[in-house]
C-alpha positions as CSV (number, residue, x, y, z in Angstrom):
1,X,0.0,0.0,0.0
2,X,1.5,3.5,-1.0
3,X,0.7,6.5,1.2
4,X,1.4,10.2,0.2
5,X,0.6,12.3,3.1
6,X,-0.6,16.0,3.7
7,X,-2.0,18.2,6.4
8,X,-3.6,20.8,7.1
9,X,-4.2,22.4,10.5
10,X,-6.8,20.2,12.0
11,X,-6.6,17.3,9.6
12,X,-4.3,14.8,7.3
13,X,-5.0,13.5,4.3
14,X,-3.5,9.9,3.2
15,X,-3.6,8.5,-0.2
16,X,-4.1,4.6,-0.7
17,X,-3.4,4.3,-4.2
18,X,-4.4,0.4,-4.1
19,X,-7.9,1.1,-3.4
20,X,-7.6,4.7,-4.9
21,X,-9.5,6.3,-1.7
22,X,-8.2,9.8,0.4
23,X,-8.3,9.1,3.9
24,X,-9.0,12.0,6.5
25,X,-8.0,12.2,10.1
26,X,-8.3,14.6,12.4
27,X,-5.3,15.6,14.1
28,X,-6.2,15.6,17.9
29,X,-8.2,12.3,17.8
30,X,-6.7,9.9,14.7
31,X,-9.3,7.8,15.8
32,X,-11.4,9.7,13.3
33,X,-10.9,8.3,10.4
34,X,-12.9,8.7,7.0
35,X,-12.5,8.0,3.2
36,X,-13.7,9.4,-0.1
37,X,-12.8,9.2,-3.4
38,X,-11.5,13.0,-3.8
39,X,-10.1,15.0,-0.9
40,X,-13.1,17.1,-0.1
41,X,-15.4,14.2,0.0
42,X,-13.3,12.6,2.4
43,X,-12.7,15.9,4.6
44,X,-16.9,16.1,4.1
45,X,-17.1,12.7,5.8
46,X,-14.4,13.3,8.5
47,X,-16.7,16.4,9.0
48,X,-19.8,14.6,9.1
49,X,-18.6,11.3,11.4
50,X,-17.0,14.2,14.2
51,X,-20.5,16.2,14.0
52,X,-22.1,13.3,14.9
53,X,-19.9,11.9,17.7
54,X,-19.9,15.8,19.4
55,X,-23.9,15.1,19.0
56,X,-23.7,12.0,21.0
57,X,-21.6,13.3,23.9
58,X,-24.0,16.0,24.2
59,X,-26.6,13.7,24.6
């Protein structure tokens, strides 16, 4: 599996070039973790998965 990497200042952005998916994480909790097939869909769904766990510790 080949990995270019990038960041940004709350997330990082992987490349898997054998399954041809971005992979976002944030950078306090890598825990986080989502995929998508360009960079903004994966950040989107990063996005989306952390709204939703802040939802559930509100809760």
């Amino acid at each position: 599996m080949t990995f270019e990497k990038y960041s940004n200042n709350w997330f990082t952005i992987a490349l898997d070039t054998e399954k041809q998916v971005f992979i976002a994480n944030d950078k306090t909790n890598p825990a986080f973790e989502a995929t998508g097939i360009t960079i903004e869909s994966a950040v989107h769904n990063l996005k989306t998965i952390m709204a939703i766990q802040e939802n559930l510790q509100d809760a």
